[in-house]
C-alpha positions in Angstrom: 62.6 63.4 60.4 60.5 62.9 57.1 61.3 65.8 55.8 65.1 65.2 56.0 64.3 61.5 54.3 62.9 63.8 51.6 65.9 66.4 51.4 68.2 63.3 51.2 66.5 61.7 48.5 66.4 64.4 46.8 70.0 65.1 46.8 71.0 61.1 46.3 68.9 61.7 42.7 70.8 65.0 41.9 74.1 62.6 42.6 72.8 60.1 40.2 72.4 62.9 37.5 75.4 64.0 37.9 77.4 60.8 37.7 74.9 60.1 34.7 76.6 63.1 33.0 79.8 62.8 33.9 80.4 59.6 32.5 78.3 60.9 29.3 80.6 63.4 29.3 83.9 61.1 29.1 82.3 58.9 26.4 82.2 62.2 24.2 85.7 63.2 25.2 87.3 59.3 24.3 85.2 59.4 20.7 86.8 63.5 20.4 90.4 61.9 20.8 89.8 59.3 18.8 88.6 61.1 16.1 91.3 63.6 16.1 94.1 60.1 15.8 92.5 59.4 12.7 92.2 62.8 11.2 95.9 62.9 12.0 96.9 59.5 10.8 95.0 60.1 7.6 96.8 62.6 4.7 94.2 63.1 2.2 90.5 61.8 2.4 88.0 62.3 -0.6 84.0 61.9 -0.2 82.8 60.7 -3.2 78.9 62.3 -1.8 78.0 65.0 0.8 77.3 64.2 3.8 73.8 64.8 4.4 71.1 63.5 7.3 69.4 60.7 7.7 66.0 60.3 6.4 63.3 59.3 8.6 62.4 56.4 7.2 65.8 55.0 7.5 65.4 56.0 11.2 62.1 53.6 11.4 63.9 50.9 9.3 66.6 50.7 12.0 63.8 50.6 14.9 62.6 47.7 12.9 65.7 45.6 12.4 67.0 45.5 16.3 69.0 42.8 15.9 71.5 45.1 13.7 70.9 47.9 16.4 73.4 49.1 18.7 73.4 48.1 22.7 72.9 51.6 23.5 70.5 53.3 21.2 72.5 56.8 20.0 70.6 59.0 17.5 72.8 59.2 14.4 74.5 62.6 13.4 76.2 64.1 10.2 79.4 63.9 12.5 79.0 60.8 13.3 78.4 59.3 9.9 81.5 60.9 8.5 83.5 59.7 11.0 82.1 56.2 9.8 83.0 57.6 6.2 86.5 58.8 7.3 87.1 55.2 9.3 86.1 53.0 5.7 88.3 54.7 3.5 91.4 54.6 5.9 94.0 52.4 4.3 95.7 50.3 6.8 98.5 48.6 5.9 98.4 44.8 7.2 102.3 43.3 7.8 104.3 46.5 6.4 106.7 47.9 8.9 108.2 50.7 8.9 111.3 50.0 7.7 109.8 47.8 5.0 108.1 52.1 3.6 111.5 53.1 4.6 113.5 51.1 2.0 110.5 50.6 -0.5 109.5 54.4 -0.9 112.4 56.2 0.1 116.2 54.4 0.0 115.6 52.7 -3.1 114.8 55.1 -5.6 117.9 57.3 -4.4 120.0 54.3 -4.5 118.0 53.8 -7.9 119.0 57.0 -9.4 122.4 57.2 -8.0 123.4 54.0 -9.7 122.2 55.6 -13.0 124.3 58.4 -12.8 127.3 56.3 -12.1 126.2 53.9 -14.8 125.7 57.1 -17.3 129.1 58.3 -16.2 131.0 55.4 -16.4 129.1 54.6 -20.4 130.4 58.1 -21.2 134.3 57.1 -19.7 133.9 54.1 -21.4 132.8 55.6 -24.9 135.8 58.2 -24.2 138.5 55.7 -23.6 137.5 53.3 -26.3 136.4 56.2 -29.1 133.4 54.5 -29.9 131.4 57.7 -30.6 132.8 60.7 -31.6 132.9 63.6 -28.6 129.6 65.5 -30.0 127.2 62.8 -30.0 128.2 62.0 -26.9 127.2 65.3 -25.3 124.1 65.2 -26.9 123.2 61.4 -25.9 124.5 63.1 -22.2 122.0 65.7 -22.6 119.5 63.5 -24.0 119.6 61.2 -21.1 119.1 64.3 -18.1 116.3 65.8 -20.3 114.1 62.4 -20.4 114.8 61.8 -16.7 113.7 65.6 -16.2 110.8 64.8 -18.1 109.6 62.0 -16.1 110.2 63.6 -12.9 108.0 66.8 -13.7 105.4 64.4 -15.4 105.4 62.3 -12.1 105.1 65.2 -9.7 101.8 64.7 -8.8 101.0 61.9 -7.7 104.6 60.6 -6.6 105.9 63.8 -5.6 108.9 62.3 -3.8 109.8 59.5 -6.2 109.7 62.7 -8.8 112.3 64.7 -6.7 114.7 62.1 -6.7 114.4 61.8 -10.7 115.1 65.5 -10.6 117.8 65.8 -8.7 119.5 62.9 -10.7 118.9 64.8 -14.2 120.6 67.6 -12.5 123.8 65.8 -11.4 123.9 64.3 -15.4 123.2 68.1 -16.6 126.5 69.2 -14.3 128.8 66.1 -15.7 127.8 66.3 -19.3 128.3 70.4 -19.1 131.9 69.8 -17.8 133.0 67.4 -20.2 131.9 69.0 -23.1 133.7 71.3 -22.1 137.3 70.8 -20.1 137.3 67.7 -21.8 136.7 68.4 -25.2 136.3 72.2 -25.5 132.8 72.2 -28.1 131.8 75.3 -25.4 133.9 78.3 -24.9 133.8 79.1 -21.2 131.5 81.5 -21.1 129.2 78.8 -22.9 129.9 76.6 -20.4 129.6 78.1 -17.3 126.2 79.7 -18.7 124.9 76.4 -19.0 125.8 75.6 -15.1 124.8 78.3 -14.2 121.1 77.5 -15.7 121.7 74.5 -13.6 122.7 75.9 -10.7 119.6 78.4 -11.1 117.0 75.2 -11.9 118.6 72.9 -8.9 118.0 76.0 -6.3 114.4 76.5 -7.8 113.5 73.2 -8.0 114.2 72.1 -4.4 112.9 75.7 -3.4 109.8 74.5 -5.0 109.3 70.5 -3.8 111.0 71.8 -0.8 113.2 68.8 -0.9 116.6 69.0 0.1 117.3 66.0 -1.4 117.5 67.6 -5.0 120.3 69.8 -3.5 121.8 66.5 -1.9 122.4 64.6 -5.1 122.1 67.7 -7.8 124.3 69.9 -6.3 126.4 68.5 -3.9 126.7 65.7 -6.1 127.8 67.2 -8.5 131.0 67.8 -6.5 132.2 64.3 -8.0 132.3 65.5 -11.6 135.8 66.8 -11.9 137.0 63.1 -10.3 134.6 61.1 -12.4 135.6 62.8 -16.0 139.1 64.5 -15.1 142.1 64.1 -17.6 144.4 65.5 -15.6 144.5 68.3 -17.3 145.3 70.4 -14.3 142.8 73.4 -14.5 142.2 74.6 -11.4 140.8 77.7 -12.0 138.3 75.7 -13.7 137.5 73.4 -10.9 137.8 76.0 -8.2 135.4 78.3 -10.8 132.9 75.3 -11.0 133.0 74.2 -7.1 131.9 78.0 -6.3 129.3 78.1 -8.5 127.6 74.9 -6.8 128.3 76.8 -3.4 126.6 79.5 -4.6 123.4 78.0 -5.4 123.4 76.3 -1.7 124.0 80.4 -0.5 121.2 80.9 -2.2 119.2 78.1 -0.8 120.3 79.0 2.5 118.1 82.3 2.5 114.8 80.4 2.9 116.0 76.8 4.3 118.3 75.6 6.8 118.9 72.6 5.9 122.3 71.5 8.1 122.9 68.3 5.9 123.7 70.2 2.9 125.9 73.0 3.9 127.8 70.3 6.0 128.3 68.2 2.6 129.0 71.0 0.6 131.5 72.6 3.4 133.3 69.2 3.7 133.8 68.4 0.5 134.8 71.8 -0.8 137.7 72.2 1.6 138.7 68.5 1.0 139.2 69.1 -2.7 141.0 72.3 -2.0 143.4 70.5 0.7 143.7 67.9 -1.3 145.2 70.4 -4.1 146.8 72.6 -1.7 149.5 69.9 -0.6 149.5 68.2 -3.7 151.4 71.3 -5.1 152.7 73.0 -1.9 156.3 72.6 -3.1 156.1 73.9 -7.1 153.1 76.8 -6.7 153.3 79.0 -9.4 153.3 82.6 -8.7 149.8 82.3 -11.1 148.7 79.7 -8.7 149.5 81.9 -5.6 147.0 84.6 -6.8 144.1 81.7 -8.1 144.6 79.9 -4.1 144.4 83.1 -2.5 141.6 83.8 -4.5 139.7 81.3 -4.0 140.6 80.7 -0.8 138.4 84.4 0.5 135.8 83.4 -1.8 134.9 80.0 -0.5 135.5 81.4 3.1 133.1 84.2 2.3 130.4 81.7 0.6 130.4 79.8 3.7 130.3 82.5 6.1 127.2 84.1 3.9 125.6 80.4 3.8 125.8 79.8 7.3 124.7 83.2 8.7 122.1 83.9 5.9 119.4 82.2 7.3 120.2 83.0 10.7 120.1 86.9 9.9 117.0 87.1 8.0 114.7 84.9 10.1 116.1 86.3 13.4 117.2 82.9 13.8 118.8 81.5 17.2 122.3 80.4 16.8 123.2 76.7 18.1 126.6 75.1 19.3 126.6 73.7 15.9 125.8 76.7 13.7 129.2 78.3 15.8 131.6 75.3 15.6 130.9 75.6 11.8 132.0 79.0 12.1 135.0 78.4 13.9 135.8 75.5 11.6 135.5 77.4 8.8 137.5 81.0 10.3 140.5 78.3 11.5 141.0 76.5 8.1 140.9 80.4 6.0 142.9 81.5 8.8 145.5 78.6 8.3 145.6 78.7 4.7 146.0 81.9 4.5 149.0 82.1 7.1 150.8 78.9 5.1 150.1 81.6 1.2 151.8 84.0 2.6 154.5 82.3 3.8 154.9 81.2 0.1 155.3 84.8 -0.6 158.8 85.8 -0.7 158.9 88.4 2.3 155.2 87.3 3.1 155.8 86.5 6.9 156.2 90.6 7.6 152.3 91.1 6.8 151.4 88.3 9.4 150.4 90.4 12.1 148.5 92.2 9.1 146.1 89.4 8.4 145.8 88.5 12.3 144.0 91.9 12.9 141.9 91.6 9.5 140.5 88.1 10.9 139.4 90.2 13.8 138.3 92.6 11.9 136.0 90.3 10.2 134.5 88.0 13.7 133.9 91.6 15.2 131.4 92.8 12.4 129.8 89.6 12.6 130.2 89.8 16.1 128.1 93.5 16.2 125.8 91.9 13.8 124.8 89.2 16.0 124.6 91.5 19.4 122.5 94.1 18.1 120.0 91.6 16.2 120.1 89.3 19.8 120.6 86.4 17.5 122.8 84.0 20.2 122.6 83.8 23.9 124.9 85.4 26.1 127.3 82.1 26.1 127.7 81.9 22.3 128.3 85.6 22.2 131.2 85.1 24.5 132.3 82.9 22.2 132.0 85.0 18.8 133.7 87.8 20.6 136.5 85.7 21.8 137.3 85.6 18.3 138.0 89.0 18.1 139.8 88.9 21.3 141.7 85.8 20.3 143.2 87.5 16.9 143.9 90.8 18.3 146.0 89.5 21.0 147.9 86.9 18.7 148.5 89.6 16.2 151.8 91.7 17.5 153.6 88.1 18.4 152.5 86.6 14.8 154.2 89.6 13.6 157.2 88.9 15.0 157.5 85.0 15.4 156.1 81.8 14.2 154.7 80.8 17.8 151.1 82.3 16.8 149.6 78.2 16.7 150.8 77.7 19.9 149.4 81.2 21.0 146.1 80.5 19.2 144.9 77.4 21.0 146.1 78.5 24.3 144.1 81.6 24.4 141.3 79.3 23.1 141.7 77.4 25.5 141.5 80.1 28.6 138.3 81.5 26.9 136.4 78.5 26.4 137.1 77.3 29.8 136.1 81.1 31.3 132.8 80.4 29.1 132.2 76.5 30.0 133.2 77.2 33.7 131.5 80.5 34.3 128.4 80.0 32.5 127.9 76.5 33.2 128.4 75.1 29.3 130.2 71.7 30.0 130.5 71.3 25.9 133.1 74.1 26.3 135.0 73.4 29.2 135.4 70.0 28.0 136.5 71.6 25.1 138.7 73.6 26.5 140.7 71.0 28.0 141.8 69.9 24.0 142.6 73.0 23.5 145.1 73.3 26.4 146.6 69.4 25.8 147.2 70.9 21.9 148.6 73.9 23.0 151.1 72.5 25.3 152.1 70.0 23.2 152.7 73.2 20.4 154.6 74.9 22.6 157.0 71.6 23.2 157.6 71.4 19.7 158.1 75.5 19.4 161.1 74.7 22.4 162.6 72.0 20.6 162.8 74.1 17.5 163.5 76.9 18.5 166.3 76.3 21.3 167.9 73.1 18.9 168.7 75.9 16.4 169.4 78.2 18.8 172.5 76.4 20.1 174.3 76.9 17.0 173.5 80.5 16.8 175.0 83.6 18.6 172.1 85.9 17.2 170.4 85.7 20.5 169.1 87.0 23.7 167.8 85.9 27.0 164.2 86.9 27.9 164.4 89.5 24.5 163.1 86.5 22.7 159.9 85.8 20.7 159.8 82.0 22.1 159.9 83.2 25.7 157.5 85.7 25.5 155.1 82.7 24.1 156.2 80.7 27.0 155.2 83.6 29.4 151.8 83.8 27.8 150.7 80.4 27.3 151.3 80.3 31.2 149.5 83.0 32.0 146.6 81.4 29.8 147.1 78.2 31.8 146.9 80.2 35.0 143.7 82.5 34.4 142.2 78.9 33.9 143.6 77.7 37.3 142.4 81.3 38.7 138.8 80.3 37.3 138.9 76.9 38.2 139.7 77.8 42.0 137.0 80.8 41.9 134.0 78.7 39.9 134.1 75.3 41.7 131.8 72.7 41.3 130.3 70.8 43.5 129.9 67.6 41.4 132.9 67.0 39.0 133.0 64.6 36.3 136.3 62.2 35.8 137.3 64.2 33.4 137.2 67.3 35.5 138.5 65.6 38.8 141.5 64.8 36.3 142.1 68.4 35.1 141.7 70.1 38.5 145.3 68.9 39.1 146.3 69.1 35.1 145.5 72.5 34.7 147.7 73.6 37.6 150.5 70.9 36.4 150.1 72.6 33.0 150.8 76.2 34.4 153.4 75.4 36.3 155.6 73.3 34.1 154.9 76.0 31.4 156.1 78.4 33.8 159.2 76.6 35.1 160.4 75.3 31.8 160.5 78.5 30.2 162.8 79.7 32.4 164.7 76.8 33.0 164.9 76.9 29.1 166.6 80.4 28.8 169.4 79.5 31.5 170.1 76.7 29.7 169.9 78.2 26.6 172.7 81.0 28.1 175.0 78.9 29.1 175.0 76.8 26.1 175.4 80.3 23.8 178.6 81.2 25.9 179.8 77.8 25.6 179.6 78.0 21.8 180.8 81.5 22.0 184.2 80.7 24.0 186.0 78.3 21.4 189.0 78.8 20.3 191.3 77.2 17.4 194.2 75.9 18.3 196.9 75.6 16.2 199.6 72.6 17.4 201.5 70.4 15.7 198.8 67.6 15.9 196.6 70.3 13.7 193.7 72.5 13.8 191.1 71.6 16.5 188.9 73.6 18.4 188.6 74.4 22.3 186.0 74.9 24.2 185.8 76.3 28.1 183.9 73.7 29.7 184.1 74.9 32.7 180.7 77.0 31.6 179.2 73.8 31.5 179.3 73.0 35.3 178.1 76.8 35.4 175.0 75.5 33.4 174.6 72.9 35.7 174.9 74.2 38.9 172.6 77.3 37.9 170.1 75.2 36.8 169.9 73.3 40.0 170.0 76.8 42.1 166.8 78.1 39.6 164.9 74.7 40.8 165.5 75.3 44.1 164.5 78.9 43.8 161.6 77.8 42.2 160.4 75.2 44.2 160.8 77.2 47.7 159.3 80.3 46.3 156.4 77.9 45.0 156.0 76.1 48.9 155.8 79.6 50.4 153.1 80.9 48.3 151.0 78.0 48.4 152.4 78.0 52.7 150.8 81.4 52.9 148.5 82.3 50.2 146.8 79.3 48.6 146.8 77.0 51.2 146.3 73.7 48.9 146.7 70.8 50.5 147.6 69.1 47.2 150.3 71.7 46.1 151.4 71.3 49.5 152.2 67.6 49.7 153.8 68.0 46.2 156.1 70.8 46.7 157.4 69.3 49.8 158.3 65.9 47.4 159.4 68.3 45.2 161.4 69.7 47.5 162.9 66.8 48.9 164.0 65.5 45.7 165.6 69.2 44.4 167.8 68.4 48.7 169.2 64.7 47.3 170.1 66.2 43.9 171.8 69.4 45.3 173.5 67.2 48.3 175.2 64.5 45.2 175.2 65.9 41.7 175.6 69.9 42.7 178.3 69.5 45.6 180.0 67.5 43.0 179.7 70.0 40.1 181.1 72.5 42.8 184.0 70.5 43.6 184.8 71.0 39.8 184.6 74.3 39.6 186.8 74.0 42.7 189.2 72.1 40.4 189.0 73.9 37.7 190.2 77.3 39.5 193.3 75.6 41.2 194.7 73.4 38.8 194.4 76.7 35.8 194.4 74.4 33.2 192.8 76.6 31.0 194.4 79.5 32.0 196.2 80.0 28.8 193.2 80.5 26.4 190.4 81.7 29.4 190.4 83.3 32.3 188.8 80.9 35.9 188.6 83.3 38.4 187.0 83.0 42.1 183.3 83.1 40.9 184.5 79.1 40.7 185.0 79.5 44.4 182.5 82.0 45.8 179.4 80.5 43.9 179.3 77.4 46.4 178.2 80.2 48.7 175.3 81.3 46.8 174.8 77.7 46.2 174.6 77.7 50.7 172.3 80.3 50.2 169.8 78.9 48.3 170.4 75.8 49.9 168.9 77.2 53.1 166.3 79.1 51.7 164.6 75.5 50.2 165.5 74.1 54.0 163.2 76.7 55.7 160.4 76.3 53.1 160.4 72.5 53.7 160.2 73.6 57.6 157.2 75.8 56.4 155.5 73.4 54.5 155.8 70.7 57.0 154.2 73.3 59.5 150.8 73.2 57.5 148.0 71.5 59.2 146.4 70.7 56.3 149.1 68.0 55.6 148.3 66.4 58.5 152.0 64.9 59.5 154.7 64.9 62.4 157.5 66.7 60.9 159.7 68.2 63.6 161.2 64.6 64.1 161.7 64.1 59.9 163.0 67.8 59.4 165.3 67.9 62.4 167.3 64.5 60.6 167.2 66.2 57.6 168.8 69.3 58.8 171.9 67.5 60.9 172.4 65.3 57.5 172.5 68.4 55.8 174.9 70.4 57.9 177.3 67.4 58.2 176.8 67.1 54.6 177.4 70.2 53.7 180.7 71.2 56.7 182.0 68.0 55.1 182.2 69.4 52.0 183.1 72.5 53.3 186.1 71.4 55.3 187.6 69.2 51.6 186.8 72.8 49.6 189.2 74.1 51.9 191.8 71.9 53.0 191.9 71.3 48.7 192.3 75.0 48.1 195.4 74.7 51.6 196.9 72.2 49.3 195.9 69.4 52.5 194.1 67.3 50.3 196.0 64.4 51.2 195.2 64.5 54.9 191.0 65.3 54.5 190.6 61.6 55.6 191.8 62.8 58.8 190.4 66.0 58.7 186.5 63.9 57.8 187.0 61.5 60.5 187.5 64.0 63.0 184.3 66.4 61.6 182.5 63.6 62.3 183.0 62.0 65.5 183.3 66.1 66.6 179.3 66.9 65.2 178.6 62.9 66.6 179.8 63.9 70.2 177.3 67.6 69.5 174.5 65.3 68.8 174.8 63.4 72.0 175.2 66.3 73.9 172.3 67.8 72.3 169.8 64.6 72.3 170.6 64.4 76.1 170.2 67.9 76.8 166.9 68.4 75.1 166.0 65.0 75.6 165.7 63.5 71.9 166.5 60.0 71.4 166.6 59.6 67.9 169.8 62.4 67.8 171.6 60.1 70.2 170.7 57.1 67.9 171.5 58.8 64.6 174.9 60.1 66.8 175.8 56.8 67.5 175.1 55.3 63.5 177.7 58.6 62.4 180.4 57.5 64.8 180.0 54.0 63.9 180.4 54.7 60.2 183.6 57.0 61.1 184.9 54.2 62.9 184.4 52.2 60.0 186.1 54.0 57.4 188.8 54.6 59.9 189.5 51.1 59.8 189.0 49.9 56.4 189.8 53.1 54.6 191.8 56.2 56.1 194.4 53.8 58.2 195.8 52.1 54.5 196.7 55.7 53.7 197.7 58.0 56.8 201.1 58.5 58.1 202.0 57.5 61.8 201.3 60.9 63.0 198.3 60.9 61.5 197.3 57.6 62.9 197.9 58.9 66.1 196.1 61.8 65.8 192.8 60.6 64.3 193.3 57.8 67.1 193.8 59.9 69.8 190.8 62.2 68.9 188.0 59.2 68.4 189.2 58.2 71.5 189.1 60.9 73.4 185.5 61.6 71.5 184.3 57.9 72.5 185.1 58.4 76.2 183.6 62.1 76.2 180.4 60.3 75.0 180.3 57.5 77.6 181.2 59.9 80.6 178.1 61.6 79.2 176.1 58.6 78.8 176.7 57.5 82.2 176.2 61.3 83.8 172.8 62.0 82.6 171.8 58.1 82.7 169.2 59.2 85.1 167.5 61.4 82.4 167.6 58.8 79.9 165.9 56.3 82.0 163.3 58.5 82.9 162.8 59.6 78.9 162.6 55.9 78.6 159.8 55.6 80.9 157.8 58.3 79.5 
């Protein structure tokens, strides 16, 4: 037992140890971390001596003095003395926030220096306008002013390297503005003079904030610079001159943008560039010059090339991964070159035939840049989808651009489908999102290209159904809008914004309006051409005036309504046996419902005129109304039935969730009676009985009311009796306070005699099967 006291003891004192050094050990790593802060939070620290150790009598002056001496005794170290050193000469600023250095050391002296280039420009306006020194002193008190504040800045570079940048850049801007007006405004350079002397500049900006490493020096000396032409113009109109001057500023940020990437800059210098040229561009879009043509076209490649250089330089040579934002720059800046170049050649006389032309160079271009980027692996998979959609994008627009201008609508639509396939597929919500603007602007493109094109259409006879450069846009901005759908049903998602809960049901209303209306669009657009074609000028002795046949237009009409129905039923037994959408299916079946009403008023009515139309012949002396008046109320039957059985389909899906043999079977006896009523007028009209169809109605009715008793007592269905009994009680009604003001005595007695005899043929029934009523009751 002693000897396990002893082995225990033994043990608890190695513990001690331990915990001894442990916590030694953590007091080392807390004074490590701190020491590491401070060599952080300090810039720059000088020792005035070397450190060197303590002596030894300086060791047995501290044992003497305890009272100065630390709790713990520590010997001292060279580290630990210049960590002492380091800790003294730490300046810590007492009350000054951060936004107090902000302002103080930073906004100020910018604001400070662009105030003084205003100030210097408006002195020099001033001087200008009020001739108070002549134009050559003026340059030189110009030049005077940049050199002194390019003097101070170098001077102040070391110690204030910042503060000095900022002096820099501002000499620069001055350098830029005097250059310019000495010479577009008063011509003491030639032009090779002047744009030597920018160039310098140029040269000394892109050096200069090469070698601070400042991007503010490009900021206000060369994108600044940018205001000169507005600050000091006369309106002298020189564009080439401006144009010249804002590409050799882009030029120094290219160059620039082969050792920094500064994002700030090229987006100033890109935004302000193609403001001034848009600005230009539909200032004088109605007088260009055929000199003008050739300096915006110009220009127009050589900026888009500067750009595309500037933002892919630094990319390429540092093997640089590309970001969302380095490609929507690149789209931006493809779309507006694109654009402008479509609108110059349409200033061209004859322009429009090389369209197609400068579609396929556009791809030409993205694909090499495309090839670039793929075999450097310089952008994920996603954003080379999206370069390569590009290419895709032109080369598909290309043959319609050639022969139409639809290629805008065409554009976005395509862009649309691919960023969607991208954002969907690949799981980048930035592009779907995207996508969905694309396909809002598209449609709403391709409503404008309908009214346009079909408005000057009507007046036209130079035109052909489906042969048409407007339909075939229609066909593929709805075949973009359905590879979306076809993605969006493939990729679901399991957890769906709002946004994308909303355009699960827009993208399929997008493709299938698209879809219907360009059809619908082209029979309208037939009709209405044959309409214009079939006038005639009458000559009478009231005067000239033109004829038209309008009985085309109840053609239009009555086609129109067939197509929907077509449409609609083929669209219900698709989605009936193939898509199964619960969705689709309620609203086809709405759909559906609503094309029944409108065929059961408006197009029984339009076929009554056409009925009219073929037996009165009223135009019979300029056109010829033959029986397609009377034997298209059969294809109309047709049709009709064929959207009956898809509503019977469609009500048949479980997904929908509803009783339907009750609703359907209503609809189909109002129907028939709706339709034999019809029917039985068409012909008694074309038998020249058209006085006696009150007679002939009344009895069709109480005839197909006594078939609906018999039937809702034979198969045991209360609601045919009930409906049986409201159609005999409306025949009754209009027997009495409408066909008995009009009908003959033997008439009278006829419809009489037949409601009666109907009436008691019902009761005898009623009371012969009462037994199987009761008992239905019951049940």
């Amino acid at each position: 037992m002693a000897n396990d006291q002893d082995q225990i003891n033994a043990l608890v004192q190695k513990l001690d140890i331990l915990l001894k050094k442990q916590q030694d050990f953590n007091i080392e790593v807390n004074e490590l971390r701190r020491d590491i802060q401070i060599l952080r939070n300090t810039q720059s620290i000088k020792f005035n001596e070397p450190l060197t150790e303590p002596s030894t009598e300086h060791q047995k002056s501290s044992k003497k003095e305890p009272v100065n001496a630390p709790t713990v005794a520590e010997p001292t170290t060279a580290k630990e003395e210049a960590k002492t050193t380091i800790e003294k000469n730490i300046i810590k600023p007492k009350g000054k926030s951060n936004l107090e250095k902000f302002i103080g050391e930073n906004l100020i002296n910018k604001i400070g220096i662009l105030i003084t280039v205003i100030g210097v420009a408006i002195g020099a306006k001033y001087s200008i306008e009020n001739n108070l020194i002549n134009p050559l002193t003026r340059i030189i008190l110009g030049y005077l002013v940049g050199l002194i504040l390019l003097g101070f800045g170098f001077k102040l570079k070391a110690k204030y390297e910042s503060y000095s940048a900022v002096l820099v850049s501002g000499a620069l801007a001055i350098l830029y503005f005097i250059t310019f007006a000495a010479y577009d405004l008063y011509a003491l350079f030639p032009q090779l003079v002047a744009f030597g002397i920018m160039l310098l500049c140029t040269v000394f900006g892109v050096v200069a904030a090469l070698n601070y490493n400042k991007s503010v020096i490009a900021h206000i000396g060369l994108v600044g610079a940018y205001a000169v032409p507005f600050l000091l113009s006369n309106n002298s109109g020189n564009v080439t001159i401006l144009f010249g001057y804002i590409a050799l500023i882009n030029i120094g940020i290219l160059v620039i943008s082969f050792k920094k990437y500064w994002k700030s800059l090229y987006y100033v210098s890109f935004a302000f560039t193609w403001l001034i040229y848009s600005f230009w561009y539909f200032e004088n879009s109605y007088s260009f010059s055929p000199l003008e043509l050739n300096i915006g076209i110009t220009f127009l490649a050589l900026f888009f090339t500067i750009f595309y250089a500037t933002f892919l330089a630094f990319k390429l040579i540092k093997t640089d991964k590309f970001q969302v934002g380095d490609i929507v720059l690149i789209m931006l800046n493809s779309f507006i070159f694109y654009g402008f170049g479509i609108a110059w050649l349409y200033e061209y006389e004859g322009g429009e035939n090389y369209l197609g032309l400068f579609t396929v160079f556009n791809a030409l271009i993205h694909f090499a840049i495309t090839f670039i980027i793929f075999k450097r692996k310089l952008a994920d998979r996603k954003l080379f989808f999206l370069t390569a959609g590009f290419v895709l994008t032109f080369i598909t627009i290309a043959v319609p651009v050639q022969l139409d201008g639809n290629w805008v609508t065409l554009i976005w639509a395509f862009e649309a489908a691919l960023l969607f396939w991208i954002g969907r597929t690949k799981k980048v919500g930035f592009y779907e999102y995207l996508s969905y603007i694309m396909a809002g602007l598209a449609f709403f493109s391709l409503t404008m290209d309908w009214g346009e094109s079909y408005s000057w259409r009507m007046s036209s006879n130079e035109w052909s159904v489906i042969a048409n450069t407007t339909f075939l846009t229609s066909i593929l901005c709805a075949s973009a809008f359905g590879f979306m759908n076809w993605i969006q049903v493939k990729f679901g998602l399991d957890q769906k914004s709002v946004v994308q809960k909303i355009m699960s049901i827009g993208i399929p209303v997008l493709f299938l309006s698209t879809l219907y209306f360009s059809i619908y669009l082209e029979i309208e657009q037939y009709w209405s051409n044959t309409y214009q074609a079939s006038k005639v000028n009458i000559d009478s002795s009231a005067g000239n005036y033109p004829e038209y046949n309008y009985n085309i237009k109840d053609f239009e009409s009555i086609w129109l309504i067939l197509y929907t129905m077509i449409f609609i039923g083929s669209l219900g037994l698709i989605n009936r046996f193939k898509i199964k959408n619960k969705t689709l299916g309620i609203v086809t079946i709405t759909a559906a419902l609503l094309a029944t009403f409108i065929f059961l008023t408006n197009g029984l009515y339009i076929l009554s005129e056409l009925r009219e139309n073929y037996i009165s012949q009223e135009l019979a002396e300029y056109y010829n109304v033959g029986a397609y008046n009377i034997y298209i109320r059969y294809i109309s039957f047709a049709v009709f039935s064929f959207l009956l059985f898809t509503i019977y389909k469609i009500a048949q899906n479980q997904q929908i969730k509803i009783n339907y043999k009750i609703p359907f079977e209503i609809l189909l006896h109002i129907s028939i009676i709706w339709v034999t009523s019809s029917e039985l007028l068409n012909w008694m009209d074309i038998a020249g009985s058209n006085q006696s169809y009150k007679l002939g109605l009344s009895i069709l009715w109480g005839v197909y009311a006594l078939l609906l008793i018999a039937s809702g007592i034979w198969k045991k269905k209360k609601y045919l009796r009930i409906g049986a009994i409201i159609l005999f009680s409306l025949t009754l009604i209009k027997l009495f306070f409408y066909d008995i003001s009009s009908l003959n005595t033997i008439s009278k007695t006829i419809v009489f005699v037949s409601l009666g005899i109907l009436l008691l043929i019902i009761s005898f029934l009623y009371n012969k099967y009462k037994n199987i009523i009761s008992d239905e009751t019951k049940e």
